[in-house]
RODO-769551 format. One record per residue: x, y, z of N, C-alpha, C, CB in turn; residue number from 1; residue in three letters. Coordinates in steps of 0.1 Angstrom, whole numbers. Glycine has a CB too. Layout:
<pts>
PT, X, Y, Z, X, Y, Z, X, Y, Z, X, Y, Z, NUM, ALA
...
</pts>
This chain:
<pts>
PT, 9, -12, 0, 0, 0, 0, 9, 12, 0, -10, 0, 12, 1, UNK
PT, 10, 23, -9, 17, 30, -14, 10, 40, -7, 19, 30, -28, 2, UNK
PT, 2, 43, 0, -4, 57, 4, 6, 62, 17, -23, 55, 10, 3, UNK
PT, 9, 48, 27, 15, 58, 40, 29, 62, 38, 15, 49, 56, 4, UNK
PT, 33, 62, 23, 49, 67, 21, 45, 79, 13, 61, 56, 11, 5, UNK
PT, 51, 87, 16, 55, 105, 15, 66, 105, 9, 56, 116, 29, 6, UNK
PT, 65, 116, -3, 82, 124, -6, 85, 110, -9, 93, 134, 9, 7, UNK
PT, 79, 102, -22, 87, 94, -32, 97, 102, -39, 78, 87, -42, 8, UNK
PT, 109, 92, -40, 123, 101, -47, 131, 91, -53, 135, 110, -35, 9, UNK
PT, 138, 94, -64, 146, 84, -69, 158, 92, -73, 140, 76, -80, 10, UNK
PT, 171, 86, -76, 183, 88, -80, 179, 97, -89, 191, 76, -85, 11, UNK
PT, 192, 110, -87, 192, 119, -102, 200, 116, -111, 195, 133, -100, 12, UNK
PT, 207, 108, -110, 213, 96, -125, 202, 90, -131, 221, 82, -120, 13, UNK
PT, 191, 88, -125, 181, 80, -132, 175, 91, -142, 169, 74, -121, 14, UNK
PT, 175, 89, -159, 170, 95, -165, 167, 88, -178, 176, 107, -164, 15, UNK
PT, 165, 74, -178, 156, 68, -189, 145, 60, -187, 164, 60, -197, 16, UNK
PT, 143, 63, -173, 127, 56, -171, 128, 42, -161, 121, 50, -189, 17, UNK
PT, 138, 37, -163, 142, 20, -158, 147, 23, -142, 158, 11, -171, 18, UNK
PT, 139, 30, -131, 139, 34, -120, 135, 30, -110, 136, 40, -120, 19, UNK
PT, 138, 27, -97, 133, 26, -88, 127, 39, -77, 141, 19, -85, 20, UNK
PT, 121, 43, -68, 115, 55, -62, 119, 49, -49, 98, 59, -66, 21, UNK
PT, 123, 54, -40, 122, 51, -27, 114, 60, -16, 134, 50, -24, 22, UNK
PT, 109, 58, -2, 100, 68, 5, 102, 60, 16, 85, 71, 0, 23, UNK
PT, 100, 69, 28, 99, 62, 41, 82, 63, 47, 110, 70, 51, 24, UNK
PT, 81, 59, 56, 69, 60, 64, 68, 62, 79, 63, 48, 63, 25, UNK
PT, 62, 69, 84, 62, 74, 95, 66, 67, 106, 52, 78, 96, 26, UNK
PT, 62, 52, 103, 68, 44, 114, 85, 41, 110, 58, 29, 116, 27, UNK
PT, 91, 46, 103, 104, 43, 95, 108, 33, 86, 112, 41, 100, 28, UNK
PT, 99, 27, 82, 98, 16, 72, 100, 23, 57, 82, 8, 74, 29, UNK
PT, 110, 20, 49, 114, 19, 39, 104, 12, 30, 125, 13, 40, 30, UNK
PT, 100, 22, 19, 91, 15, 8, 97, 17, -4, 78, 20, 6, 31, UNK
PT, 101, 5, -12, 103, 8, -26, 99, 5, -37, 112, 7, -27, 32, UNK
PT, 93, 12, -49, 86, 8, -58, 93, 10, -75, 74, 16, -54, 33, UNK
PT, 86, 5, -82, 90, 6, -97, 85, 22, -101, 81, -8, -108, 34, UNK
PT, 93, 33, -108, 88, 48, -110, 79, 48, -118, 97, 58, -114, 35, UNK
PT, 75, 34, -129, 69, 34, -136, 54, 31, -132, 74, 29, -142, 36, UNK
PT, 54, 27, -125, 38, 19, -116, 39, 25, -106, 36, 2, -111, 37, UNK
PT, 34, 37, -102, 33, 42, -94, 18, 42, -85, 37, 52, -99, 38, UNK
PT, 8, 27, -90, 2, 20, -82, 0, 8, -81, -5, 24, -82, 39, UNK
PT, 18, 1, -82, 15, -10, -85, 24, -17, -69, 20, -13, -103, 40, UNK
PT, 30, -26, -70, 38, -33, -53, 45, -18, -49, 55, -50, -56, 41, UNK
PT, 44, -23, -31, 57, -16, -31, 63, -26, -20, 57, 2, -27, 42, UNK
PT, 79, -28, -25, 85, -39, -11, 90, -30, 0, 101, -49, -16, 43, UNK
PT, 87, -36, 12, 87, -27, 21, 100, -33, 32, 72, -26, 27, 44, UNK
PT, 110, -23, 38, 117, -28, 43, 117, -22, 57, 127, -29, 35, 45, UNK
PT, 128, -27, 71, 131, -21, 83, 141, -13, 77, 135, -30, 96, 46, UNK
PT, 144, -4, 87, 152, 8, 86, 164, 3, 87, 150, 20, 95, 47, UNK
PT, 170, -5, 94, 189, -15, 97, 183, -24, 82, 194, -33, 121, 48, UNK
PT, 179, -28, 76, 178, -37, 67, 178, -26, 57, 167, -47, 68, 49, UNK
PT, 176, -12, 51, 175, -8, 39, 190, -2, 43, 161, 1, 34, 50, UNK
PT, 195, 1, 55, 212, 11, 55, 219, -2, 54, 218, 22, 71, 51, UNK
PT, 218, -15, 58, 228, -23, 53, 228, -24, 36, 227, -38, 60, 52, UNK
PT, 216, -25, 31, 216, -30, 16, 224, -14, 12, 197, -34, 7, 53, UNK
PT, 217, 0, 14, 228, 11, 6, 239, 10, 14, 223, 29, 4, 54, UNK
PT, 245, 8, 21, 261, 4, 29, 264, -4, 18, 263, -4, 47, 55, UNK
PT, 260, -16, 19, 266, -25, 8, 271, -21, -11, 254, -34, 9, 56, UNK
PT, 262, -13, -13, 259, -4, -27, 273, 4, -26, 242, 8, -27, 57, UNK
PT, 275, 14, -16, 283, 21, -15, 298, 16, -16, 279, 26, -5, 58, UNK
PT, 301, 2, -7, 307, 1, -8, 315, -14, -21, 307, 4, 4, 59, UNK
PT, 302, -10, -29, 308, -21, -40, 304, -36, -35, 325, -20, -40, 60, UNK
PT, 295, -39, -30, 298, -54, -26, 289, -63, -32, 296, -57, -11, 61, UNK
PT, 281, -59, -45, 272, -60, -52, 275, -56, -67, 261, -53, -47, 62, UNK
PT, 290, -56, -72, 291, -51, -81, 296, -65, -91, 300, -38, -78, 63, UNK
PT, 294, -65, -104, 293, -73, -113, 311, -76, -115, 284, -66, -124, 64, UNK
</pts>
């Protein structure tokens, strides 16, 4: 349910469409959705579970 997340945002690298949006919720829960379906899933995460995954991003540990 996409309504209790506010101030959806995505990367300003993102500029051909193929996006993710991210938003939090008042209880701190991490929601993230496709920018294209903007009513379609959104996966929802804890707040230590979405800073380990961008920690991880940051520091390369996911890179091809």
């Amino acid at each position: 349910m996409t309504s209790r997340y506010t101030s959806w945002r995505k990367s300003t690298r993102s500029d051909d469409g193929n996006c993710v949006e991210v938003a939090n919720a008042v209880d701190g829960t991490v929601g993230v959705r496709d920018s294209k379906d903007a009513t379609g899933p959104t996966l929802e995460f804890r707040p230590a579970t979405w800073s380990a995954f961008t920690s991880g991003l940051r520091a390369g540990k996911f890179s091809l």
